[in-house]
C-alpha positions as CSV (number, residue, x, y, z in Angstrom):
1,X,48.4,-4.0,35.8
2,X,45.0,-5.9,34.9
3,X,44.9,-9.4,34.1
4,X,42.7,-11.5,31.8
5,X,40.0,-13.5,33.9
6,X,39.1,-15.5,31.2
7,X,40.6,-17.6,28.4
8,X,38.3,-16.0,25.7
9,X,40.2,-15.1,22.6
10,X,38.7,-11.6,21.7
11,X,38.5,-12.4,18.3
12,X,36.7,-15.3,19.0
13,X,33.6,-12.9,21.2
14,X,34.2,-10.4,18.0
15,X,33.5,-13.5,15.4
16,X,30.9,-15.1,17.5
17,X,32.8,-18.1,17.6
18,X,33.1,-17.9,21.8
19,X,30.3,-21.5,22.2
20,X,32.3,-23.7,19.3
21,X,35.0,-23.5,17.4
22,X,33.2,-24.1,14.3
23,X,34.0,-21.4,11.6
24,X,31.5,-18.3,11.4
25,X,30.0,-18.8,7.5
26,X,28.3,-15.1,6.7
27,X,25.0,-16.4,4.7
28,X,24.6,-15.2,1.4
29,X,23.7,-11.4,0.8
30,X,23.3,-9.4,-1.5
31,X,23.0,-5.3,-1.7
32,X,19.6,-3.2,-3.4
33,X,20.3,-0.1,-4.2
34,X,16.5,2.6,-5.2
35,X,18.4,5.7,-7.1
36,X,16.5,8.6,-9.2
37,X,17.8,9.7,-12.8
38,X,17.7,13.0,-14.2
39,X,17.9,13.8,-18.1
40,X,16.7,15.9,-20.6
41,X,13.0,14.8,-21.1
42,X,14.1,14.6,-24.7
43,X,17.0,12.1,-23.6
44,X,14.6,9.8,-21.4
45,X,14.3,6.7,-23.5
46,X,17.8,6.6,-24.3
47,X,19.1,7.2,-20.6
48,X,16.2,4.2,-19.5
49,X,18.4,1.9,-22.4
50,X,21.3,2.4,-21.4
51,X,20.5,2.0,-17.7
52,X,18.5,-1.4,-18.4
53,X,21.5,-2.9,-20.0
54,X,23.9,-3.0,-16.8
55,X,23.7,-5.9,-15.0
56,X,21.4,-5.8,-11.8
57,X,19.1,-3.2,-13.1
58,X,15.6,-2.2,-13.3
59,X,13.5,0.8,-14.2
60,X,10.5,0.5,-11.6
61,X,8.6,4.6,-12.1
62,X,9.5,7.2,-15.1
63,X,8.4,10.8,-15.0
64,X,7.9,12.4,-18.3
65,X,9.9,15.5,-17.1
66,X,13.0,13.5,-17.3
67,X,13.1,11.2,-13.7
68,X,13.3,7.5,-13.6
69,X,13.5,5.7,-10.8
70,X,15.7,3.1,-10.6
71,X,16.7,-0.4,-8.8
72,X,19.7,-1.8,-8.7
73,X,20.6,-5.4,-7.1
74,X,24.2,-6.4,-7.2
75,X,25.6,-9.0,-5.2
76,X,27.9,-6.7,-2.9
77,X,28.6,-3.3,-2.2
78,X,31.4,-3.0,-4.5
79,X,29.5,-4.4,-7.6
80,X,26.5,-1.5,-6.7
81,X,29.0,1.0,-5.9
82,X,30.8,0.4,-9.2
83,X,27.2,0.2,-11.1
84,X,26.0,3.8,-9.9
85,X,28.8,5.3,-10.7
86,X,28.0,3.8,-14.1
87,X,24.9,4.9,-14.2
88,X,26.1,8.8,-12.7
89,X,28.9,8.6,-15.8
90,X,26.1,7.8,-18.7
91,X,25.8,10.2,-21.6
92,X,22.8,12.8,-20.9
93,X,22.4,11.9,-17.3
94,X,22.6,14.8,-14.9
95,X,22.6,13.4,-11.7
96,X,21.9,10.4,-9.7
97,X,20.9,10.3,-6.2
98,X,20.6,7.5,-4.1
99,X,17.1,7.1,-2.2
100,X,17.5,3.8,-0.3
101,X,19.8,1.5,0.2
102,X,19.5,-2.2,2.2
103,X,21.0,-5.5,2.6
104,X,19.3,-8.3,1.9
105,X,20.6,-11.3,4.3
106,X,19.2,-14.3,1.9
């Protein structure tokens, strides 16, 4: 049977916490999200509407063939998972496909 050699709490080498026993505080973040919509060409402006009034977006490129390209900030993955699905379930929107996806440490 093995037995620990030292008295360091796992957790603690997991947290980062091993030097001091000061809490870990995770700086702010936040997640940013590049997808492209497809519509109707027809249905472009309205799709680009609806998409600019959910929180966090941004239209950044638009193809006349029915594309936008869109950026989404939100301030955790939850909130951006939860906001492309949004923008997947509009009216006229045929797909969106995330393109790039980061996480900005602050």
């Amino acid at each position: 049977m093995l037995t620990p050699r030292t008295s360091v709490d796992r957790r603690a080498l997991i947290t980062g916490r091993v030097l001091t026993s000061d809490p870990v505080v995770a700086p702010p973040s936040g997640e940013i999200a590049s997808i492209i919509v497809q519509t109707r060409p027809e249905q472009l402006d309205r799709v680009a509407a609806d998409i600019l009034a959910l929180s966090g977006c941004e239209i950044h490129g638009r193809d006349e063939r029915g594309k936008l390209i869109v950026v989404v900030d939100a301030p955790d993955a939850g909130t951006l998972g939860a906001t492309m699905n949004r923008i997947g379930l509009l009216p006229h929107v045929h797909s969106a496909c995330l393109v790039f996806h980061a996480i900005d440490a602050g």
